[in-house]
C-alpha positions as CSV (number, residue, x, y, z in Angstrom):
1,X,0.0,0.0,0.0
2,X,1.3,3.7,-0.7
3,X,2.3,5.5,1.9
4,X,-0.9,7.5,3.4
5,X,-3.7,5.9,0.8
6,X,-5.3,4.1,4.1
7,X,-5.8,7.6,5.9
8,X,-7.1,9.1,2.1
9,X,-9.2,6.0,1.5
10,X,-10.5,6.2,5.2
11,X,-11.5,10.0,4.3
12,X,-12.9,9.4,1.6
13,X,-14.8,6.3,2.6
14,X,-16.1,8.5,6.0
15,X,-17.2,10.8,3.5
16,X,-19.2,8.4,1.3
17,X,-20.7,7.5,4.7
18,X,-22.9,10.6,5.5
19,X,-24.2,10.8,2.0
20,X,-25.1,7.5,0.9
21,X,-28.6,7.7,2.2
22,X,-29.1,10.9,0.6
23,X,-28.7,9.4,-2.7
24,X,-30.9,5.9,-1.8
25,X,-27.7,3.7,-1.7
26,X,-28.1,2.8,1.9
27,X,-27.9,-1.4,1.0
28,X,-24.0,-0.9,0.4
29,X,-23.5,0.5,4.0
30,X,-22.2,-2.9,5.4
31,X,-19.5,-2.8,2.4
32,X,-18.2,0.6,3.0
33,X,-18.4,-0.1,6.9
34,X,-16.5,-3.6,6.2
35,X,-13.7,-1.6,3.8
36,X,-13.2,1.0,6.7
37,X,-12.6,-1.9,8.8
38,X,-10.1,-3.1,7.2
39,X,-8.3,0.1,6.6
40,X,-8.8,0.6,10.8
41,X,-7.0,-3.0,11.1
42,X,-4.5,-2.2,8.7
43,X,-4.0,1.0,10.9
44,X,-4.1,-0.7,14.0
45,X,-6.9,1.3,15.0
46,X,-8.5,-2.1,16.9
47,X,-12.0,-0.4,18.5
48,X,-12.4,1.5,15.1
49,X,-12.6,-1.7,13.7
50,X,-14.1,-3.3,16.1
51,X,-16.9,-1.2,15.9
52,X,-17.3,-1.2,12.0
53,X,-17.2,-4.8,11.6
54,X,-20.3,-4.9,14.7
55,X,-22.1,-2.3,12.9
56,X,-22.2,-4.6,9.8
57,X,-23.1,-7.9,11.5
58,X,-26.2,-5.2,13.4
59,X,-27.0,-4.2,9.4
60,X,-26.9,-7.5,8.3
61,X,-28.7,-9.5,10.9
62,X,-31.5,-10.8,8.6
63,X,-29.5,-11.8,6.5
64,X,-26.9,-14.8,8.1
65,X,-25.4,-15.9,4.6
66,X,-24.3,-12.6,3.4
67,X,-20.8,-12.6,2.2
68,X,-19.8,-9.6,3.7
69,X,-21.3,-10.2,7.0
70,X,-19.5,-13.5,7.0
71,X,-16.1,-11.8,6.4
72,X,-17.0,-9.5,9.3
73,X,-17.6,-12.4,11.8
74,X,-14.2,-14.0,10.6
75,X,-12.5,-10.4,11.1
76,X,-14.0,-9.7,14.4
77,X,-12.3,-13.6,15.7
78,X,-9.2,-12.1,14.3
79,X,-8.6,-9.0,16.5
């Protein structure tokens, strides 16, 4: 990874987080909260991402096969 892109991707991807319902793409939440999870592991920022991958197993609670909320559950074992 280039030096800073996690804090720019992090920006950008908080930034894409307090307009995506404005623009009725609120389904691809649990992605963007999953990718700023990683970028908060990658960081070492563990609660940050501990947080994000909890707020995308809450988002995707009805739904127990979703790829993305499986990935979240195997991140969250691995903090």
């Amino acid at each position: 990874m280039l030096p800073g892109a996690a804090r720019r991707g992090r920006s950008e991807l908080a930034g894409i987080t307090t307009t995506i319902d404005e623009h009725g793409l609120d389904g691809l939440r649990p992605m963007v909260e999953y990718l700023l999870a990683l970028l908060a592991k990658h960081q070492r920022r563990t609660k940050e991402a501990r947080s994000h991958l909890e707020a995308v197993q809450q988002l995707l609670s009805a739904e127990p096969y979703a790829f993305v909320r499986n990935q979240a559950v195997t991140a969250l074992a691995e903090l």
